[in-house]
N, C-alpha and C positions, 0 to 999 in steps of 0.2 A: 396187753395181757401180762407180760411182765416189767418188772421195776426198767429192764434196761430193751430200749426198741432194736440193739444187733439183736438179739432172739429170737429164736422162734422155736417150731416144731415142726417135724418132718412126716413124712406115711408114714416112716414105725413107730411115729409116738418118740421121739427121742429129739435129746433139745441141739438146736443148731447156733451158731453164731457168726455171723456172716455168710447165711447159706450154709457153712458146711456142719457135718455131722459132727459133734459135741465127741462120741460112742468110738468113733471111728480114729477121730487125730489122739484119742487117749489109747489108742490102740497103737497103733504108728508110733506115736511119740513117745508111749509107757506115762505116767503118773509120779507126784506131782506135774503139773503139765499149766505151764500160763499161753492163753490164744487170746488176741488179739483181732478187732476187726477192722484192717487199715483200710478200709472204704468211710468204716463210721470214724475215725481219727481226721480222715482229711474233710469230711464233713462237718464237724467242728471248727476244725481250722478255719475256713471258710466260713460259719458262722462267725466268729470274731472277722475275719475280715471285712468284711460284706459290710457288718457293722459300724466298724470304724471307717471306711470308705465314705459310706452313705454320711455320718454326724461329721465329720472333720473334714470333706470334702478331699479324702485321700492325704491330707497334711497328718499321718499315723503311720504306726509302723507295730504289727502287735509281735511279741515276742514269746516263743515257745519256751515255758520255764521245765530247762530239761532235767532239772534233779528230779522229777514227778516219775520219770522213767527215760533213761540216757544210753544210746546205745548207737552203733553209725545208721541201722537203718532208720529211727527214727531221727536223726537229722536229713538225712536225706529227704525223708518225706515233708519235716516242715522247710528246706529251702524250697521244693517243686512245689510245695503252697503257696511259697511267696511271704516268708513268715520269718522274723531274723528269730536271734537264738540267746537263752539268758543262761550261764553258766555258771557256777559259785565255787569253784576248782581246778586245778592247775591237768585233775584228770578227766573232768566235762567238758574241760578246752580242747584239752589232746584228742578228745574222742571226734569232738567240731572239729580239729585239724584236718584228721585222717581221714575224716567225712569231706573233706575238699568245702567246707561250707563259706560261704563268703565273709570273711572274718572282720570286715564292714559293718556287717550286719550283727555282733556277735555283742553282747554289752555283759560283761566280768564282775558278776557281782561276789559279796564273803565282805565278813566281819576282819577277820585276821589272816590276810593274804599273805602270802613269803614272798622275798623278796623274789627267790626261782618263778614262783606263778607271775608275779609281776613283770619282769624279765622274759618269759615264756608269753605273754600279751601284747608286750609293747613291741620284742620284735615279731611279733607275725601280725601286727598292725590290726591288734583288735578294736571295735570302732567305740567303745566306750569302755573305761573301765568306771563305776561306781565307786566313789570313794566312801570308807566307813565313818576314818579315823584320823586326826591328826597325822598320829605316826604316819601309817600309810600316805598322806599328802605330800610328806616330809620327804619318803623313798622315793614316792612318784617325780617329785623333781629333782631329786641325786640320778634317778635314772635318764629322766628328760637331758640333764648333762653329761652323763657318761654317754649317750647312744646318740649325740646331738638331735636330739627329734622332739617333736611336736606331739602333746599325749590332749585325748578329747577324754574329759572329766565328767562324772554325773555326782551326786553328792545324795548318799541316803540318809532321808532326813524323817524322824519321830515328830510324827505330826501333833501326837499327844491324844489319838483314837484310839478308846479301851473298844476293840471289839469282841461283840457275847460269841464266843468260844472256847474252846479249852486252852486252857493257863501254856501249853507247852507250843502253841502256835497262834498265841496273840506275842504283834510286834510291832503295835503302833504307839506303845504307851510308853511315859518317859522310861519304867523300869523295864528296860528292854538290852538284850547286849548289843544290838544291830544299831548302828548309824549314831548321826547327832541332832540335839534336841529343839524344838524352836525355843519352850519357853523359857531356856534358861541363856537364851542369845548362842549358843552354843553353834547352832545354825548358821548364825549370818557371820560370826566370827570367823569360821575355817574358810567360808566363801571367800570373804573379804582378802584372807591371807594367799586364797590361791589366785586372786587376780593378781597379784603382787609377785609371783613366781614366773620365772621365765620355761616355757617351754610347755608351761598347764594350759590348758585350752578349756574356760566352762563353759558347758552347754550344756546341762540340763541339773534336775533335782528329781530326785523318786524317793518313795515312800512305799510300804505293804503293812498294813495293817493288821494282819492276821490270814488265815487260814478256815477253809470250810464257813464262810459266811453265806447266811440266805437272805442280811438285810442289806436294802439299798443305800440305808440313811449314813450308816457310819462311812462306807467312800463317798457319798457326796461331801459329807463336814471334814474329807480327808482333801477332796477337791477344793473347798473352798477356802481352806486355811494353805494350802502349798499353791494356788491361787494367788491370795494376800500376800505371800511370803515371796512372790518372786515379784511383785510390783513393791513391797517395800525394798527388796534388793536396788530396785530400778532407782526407785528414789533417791534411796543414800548411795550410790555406788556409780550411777548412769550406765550402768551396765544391764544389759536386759538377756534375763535367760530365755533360751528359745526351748527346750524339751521338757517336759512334764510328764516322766513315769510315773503311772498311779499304779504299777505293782498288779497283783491278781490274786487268788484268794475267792474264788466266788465258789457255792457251796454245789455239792453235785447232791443226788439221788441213790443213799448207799441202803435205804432202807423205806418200806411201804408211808413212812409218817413224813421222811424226809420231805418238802415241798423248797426246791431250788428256785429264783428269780431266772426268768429266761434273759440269757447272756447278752443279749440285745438291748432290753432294759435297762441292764446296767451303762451298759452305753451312751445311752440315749440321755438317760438323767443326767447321768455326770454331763456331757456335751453340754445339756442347758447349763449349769452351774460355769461349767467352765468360760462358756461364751459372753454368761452375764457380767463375769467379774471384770471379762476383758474391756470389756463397755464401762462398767463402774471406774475403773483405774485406770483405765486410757493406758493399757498395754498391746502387745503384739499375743494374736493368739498362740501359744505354743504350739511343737509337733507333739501329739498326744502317743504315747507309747503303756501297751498294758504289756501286760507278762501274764498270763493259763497258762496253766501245764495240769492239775490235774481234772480239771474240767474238760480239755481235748482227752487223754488217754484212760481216765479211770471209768467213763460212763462204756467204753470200747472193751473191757478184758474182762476177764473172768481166769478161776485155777481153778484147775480139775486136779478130782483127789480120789483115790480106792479107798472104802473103809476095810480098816483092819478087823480090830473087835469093837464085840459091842457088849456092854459092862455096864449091867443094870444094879444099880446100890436099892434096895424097896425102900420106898417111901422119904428117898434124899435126890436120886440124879439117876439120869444114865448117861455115859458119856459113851459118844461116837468117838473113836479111835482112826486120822486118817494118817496118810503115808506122808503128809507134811506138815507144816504149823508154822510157829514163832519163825523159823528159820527163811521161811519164804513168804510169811506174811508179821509181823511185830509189829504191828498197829493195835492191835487189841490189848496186849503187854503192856505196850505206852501207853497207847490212851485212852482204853478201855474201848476203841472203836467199836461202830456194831458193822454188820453185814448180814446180808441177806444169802439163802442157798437157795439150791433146787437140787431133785434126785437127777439124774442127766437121764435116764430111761424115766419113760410117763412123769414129766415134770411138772405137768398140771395134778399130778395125783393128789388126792386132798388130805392136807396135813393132821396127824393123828397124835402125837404124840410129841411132848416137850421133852428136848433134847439136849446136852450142851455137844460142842462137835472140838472136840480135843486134839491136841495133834503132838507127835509122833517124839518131842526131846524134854530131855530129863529135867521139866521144871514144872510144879503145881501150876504155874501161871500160864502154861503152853497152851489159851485156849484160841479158838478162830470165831465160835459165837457160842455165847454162853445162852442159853433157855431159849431153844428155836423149835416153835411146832413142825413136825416134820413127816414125813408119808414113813412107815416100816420102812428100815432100813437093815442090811443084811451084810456080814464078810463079801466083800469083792463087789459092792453097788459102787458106782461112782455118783458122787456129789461134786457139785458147780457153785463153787463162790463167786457170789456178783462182784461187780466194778473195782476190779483189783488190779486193772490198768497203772494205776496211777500208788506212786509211793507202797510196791510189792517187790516187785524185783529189784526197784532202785535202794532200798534199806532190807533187803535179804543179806543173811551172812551164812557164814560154815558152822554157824554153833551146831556142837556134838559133831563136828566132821563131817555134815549131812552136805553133798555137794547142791551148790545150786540149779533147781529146775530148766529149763529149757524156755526158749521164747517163739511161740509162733505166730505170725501173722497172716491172715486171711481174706484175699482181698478178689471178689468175684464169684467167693466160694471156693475158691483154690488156698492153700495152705502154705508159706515158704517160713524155711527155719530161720527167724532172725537174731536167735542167740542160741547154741547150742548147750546140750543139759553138759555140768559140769561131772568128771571122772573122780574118782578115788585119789588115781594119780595124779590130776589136776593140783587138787587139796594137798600130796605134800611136793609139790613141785617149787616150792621155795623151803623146804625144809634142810636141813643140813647137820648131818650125825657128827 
């Protein structure tokens, strides 16, 4: 019935999301308000693993990509999955720290790491860092000597896959800031420099292509050229890598037209390609490692919002006016994303009228969906933006000083706070007169 299966509808006609009342935790909680359904998060979870278990015969290990939304209770939930952790900051680490998460399990990835996050990985013995960069190669083994220790290497490599998305989250093609290149040998040269260093340990290569993909073809051509590239390592080097992060990036369902490959699929494909080439090249099969994150937590959440006013311009727009925006959701800002709503009272009601739904700080571009049919809507209705799990709360800021929303998770039908709504005081709590 709707775009996302935690919904539903309850006796009053009023929409639910993990069992519980929609009407009720906006009441409790007050508005802006993000909920989550940690029954349907771990259910995901478990679809990628299941997956990879079944095609790699357990030789995988998927990783929960926690920029998508990072927080301790979501680490927690993907270690009791059984899921390691991909981190791109020295405060996604700290937050896996303090989550006790097995830091074995954890692989550090980032463009331009500091030498402090490097430092802050190696000693709490994180189990891969991804290398970018030269430089970075360079510090990884000043620090291998200064800590006398043993550091486990992965190397993010531009496979040279333009995938069809938007320009601000494709990142597989040579003009990309992330990683190094194969075609320009770029690739095999930092490898080559880091077997030659004492204290580097490689094991493995990864790659991510982009962001929000619904086709299969471009990670299979992404699998069978970083395939290639680790048996030509073998060749010239006799060195053979054992891990092959193919990254994540698989496309979710944020609107009626969307149509996502089911995330099994993806697996599946890739497995053959990957297993063929092992046979063509007379290699050792790699441990396969993905990295979701927004395909576990964005198909799970939803924000609930009050509208303010409603401001009909005749014969231009009416814009719905709610109690949040850009501040808790900047995806639409950037990148023009769309998303889908619902009224949270009678949300099967049938849509009447095109809408844009505007939110609450002082920028023309503060919108959350621009031209949405929608049931009458009124001061003080609440509206439900779909699958805003995933890259909402983790790219919310304080623009205009608005503090940020609250996090709750739902799991049974019962509700626990996992991030609390931020204070006034909060916001100047690093300030200083």
């Amino acid at each position: 019935m709707f775009i996302l299966d935690c919904l539903g509808v309850n006796e009053k006609n009023i929409l639910t999301i993990g069992g519980a009342d929609v009407s009720e935790l906006a009441k409790e909680y007050k508005t802006p308000l993000y909920i989550m359904d940690e029954d349907k998060i771990r259910e995901n979870c478990r679809l990628y693993k299941k997956a990879l278990d079944e095609h790699y015969n357990g030789n995988g290990l998927v990783l929960y990509a926690s920029k998508a939304f990072c927080c301790l209770r979501i680490c927690s939930i993907a270690n009791e999955e059984g899921l390691g952790l991909d981190v791109v900051s020295g405060g996604e680490l700290y937050t896996a720290i303090k989550a006790n998460f097995p830091m074995e399990k954890i692989y550090f990835h980032g463009n331009n790491k500091t030498k402090d996050e490097l430092l802050l990985a190696v000693t709490n013995n994180v189990g891969r860092i991804v290398v970018d960069n030269e430089t970075e190669l360079d510090m990884l083994g000043e620090i291998a000597k200064e800590k006398g220790k043993d550091i486990s290497v992965s190397f993010r490599i531009k496979p040279g896959v333009d995938a069809h998305t938007h320009d601000f989250i494709r990142t597989g093609q040579i003009d990309s800031k992330f990683g190094v290149a194969l075609e320009t040998g770029e690739a095999e040269n930092i490898i080559k420099k880091a077997y030659t260093l004492e204290g580097i340990n490689v094991k493995g290569v990864h790659c991510h292509i982009g962001s929000q993909i619904f086709e299969i073809e471009p990670f299979l051509l992404a699998a069978q050229k970083m395939m290639h590239f680790i048996a030509d390592i073998k060749e010239k080097t006799g060195n053979e890598i054992t891990e092959l992060n193919l990254g994540g990036g698989y496309g979710i369902k944020y609107t009626k037209t969307d149509n996502p490959v089911p995330y099994g699929d993806f697996i599946r494909h890739i497995s053959q390609t990957v297993k063929q080439i092992t046979k063509e090249r007379n290699i050792s099969l790699p441990k396969i490692i993905m990295e979701p994150g927004r395909s576990i937590v964005a198909p799970a959440g939803i924000t609930v919002y009050t509208v303010g006013s409603v401001k009909e311009i005749p014969n231009i727009r009416t814009y719905i006016s709610v109690d949040g925006g850009m501040s808790d959701n900047p995806r639409y800002i950037l990148y023009r994303s769309k998303y889908h709503a619902l009224k949270v009272e009678n949300p099967t009601e049938k849509p009447k009228k095109i809408v844009t739904i505007a939110g609450k700080c002082c920028e023309s571009g503060d919108l959350l969906i621009k031209n949405i049919k929608m049931p009458s809507l009124k001061p003080g209705d609440l509206i439900a933006v779909l699958a805003t799990g995933g890259y909402n709360y983790s790219m919310a800021s304080n623009y205009n000083r608005i503090p940020r929303p609250p996090v709750v998770m739902v799991s049974g039908g019962k509700p626990k706070l996992a991030i609390a709504r931020e204070s006034y005081q909060d916001i100047i709590k690093n300030d200083i007169m």
